[in-house]
TORSE-877609 format. One record per residue (C-alpha): residue number from 1; x, y, z. Coordinates in nm, 3 decimals. Example, Ala and Ser with C-alpha at 12.3 -4.5 7.8 and 13.67 -1.06 7.14 Angstrom:
     n         u         v         w
     1     1.230    -0.450     0.780
     2     1.367    -0.106     0.714
This chain:
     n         u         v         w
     1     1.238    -0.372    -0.333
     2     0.946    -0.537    -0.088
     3     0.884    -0.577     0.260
     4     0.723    -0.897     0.406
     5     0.401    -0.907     0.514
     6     0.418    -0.906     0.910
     7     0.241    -1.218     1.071
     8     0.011    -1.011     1.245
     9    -0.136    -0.896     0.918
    10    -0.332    -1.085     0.670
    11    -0.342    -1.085     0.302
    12    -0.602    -0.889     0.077
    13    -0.762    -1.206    -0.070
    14    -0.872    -1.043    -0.418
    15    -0.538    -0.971    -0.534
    16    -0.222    -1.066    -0.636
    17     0.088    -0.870    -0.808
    18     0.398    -0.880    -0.925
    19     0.599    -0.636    -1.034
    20     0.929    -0.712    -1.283
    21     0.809    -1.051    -1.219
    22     0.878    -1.034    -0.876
    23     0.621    -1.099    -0.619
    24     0.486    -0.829    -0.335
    25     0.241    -0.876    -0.117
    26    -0.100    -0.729    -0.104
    27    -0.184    -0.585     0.244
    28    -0.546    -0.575     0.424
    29    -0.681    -0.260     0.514
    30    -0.970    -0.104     0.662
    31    -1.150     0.149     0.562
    32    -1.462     0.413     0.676
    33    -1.767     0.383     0.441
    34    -1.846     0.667     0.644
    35    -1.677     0.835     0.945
    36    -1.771     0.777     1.237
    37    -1.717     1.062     1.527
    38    -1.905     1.031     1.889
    39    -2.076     1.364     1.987
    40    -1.802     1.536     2.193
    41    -1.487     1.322     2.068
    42    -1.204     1.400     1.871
    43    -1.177     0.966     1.806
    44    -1.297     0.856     1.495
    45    -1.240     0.459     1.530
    46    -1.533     0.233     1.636
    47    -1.434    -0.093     1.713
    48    -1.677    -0.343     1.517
    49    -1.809    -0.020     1.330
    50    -1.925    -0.023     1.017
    51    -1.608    -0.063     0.708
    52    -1.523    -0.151     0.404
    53    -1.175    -0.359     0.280
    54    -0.946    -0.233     0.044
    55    -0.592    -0.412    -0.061
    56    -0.287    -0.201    -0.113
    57     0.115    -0.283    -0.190
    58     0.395    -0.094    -0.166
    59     0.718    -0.131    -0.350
    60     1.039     0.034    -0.411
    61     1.140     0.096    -0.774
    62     1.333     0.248    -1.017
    63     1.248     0.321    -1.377
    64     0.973     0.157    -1.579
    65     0.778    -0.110    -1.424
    66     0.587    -0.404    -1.570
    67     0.249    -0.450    -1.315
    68     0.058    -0.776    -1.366
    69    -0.224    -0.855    -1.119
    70    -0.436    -1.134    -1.055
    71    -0.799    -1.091    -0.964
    72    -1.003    -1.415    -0.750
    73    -1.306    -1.331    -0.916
    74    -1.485    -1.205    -1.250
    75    -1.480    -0.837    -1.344
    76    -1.633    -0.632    -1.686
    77    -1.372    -0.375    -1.700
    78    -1.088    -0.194    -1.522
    79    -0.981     0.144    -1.473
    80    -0.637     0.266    -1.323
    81    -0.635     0.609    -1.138
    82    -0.547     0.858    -1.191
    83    -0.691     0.955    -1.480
    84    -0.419     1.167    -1.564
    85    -0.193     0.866    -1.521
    86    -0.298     0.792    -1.878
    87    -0.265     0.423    -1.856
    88    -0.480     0.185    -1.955
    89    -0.441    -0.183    -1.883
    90    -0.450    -0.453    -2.078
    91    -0.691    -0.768    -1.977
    92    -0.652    -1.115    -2.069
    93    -0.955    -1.346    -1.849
    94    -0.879    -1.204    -1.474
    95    -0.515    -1.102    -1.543
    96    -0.424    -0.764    -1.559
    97    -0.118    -0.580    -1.705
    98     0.055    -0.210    -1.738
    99     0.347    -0.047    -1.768
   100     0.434     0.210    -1.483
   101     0.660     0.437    -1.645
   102     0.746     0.628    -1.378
   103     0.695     0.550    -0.955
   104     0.373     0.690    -0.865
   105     0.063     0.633    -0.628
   106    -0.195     0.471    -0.840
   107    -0.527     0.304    -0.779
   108    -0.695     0.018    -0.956
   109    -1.057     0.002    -0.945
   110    -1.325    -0.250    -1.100
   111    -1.627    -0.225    -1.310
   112    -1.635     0.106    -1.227
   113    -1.715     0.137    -0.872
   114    -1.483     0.237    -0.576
   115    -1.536    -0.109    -0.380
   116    -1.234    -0.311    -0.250
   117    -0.977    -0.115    -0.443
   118    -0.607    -0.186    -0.467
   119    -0.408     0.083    -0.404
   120    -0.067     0.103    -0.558
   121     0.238     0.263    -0.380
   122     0.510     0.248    -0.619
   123     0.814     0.509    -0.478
   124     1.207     0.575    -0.581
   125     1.438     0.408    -0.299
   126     1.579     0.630    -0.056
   127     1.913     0.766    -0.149
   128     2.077     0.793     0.148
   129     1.864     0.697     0.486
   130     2.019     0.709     0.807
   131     2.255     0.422     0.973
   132     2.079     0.204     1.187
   133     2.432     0.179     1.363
   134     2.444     0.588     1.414
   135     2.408     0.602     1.796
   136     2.180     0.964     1.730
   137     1.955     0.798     1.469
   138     1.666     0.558     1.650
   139     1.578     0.379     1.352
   140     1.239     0.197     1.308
   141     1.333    -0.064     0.970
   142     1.031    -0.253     0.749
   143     0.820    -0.416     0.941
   144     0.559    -0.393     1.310
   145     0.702    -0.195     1.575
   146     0.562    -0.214     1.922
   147     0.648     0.104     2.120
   148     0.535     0.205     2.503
   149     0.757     0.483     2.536
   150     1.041     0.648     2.321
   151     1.250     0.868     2.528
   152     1.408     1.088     2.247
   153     1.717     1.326     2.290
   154     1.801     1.673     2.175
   155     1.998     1.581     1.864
   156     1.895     1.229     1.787
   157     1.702     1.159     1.467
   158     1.404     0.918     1.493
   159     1.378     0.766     1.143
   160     1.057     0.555     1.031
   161     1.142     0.349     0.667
């Protein structure tokens, strides 16, 4: 299982993946190089600060996986963390392919540095979420949410998928 990426979101350009053969998308995300804190402020975001990019996909599974990724441009070698994952990937010009045996958080990194990284979030489905139709259960589905206020009640259940 997938999600769409929202249209206010952009693809991670570097990447692609499928999983079982099916596509997912790979998501856009910013990230510190370093963190940034004004003197006196508990905010760490500066717009237009300095950042770095990073793709990541998440994915619903169950059992073994197949993971094949594409890569836009040339790389030397990959490694898949964590280490103690155990898994080493199999390269064939910029495609790249692994078995997940198992749902896990992994991350794939190239010729061995830490730049634009794909992270991997690979869970179990749910086994029994809340009804979107129970009137105690405010339920937030896939996808962008915007909130201004959410008045919640004693009782009521405010799920987030």
């Amino acid at each position: 299982m997938t999600w769409a990426l929202p249209v206010t979101e952009r693809p991670f350009p570097l990447y692609t993946l499928k999983v079982n053969g099916v596509s997912i998308p790979v998501w856009t995300a910013r990230v510190r190089d370093t963190v940034l804190k004004p003197k006196g402020s508990l905010w760490t975001h500066m717009v237009g600060g300095p950042c770095e990019w990073c793709g990541f996909a998440r994915f619903d599974v169950v059992g073994e996986a197949e993971i094949v990724i594409e890569v836009a441009e040339d790389f030397e070698q990959v490694e898949i963390l964590p280490r103690s994952a155990g898994i080493v990937p199999t390269v064939k010009g910029r495609t790249i392919h692994f078995q997940m045996t198992t749902p896990r958080f992994l991350t794939l990194c190239l010729d061995g540095r830490d730049a634009q990284p794909l992270h991997l979030f690979a869970r179990k489905p749910e086994n029994a979420p809340p009804s979107e139709a129970d009137p105690n259960v405010i339920y937030f589905g896939p996808g962008e949410h915007f909130v201004d206020t959410l008045r919640v009640r004693s009782g009521q259940t405010v799920y987030l998928h």
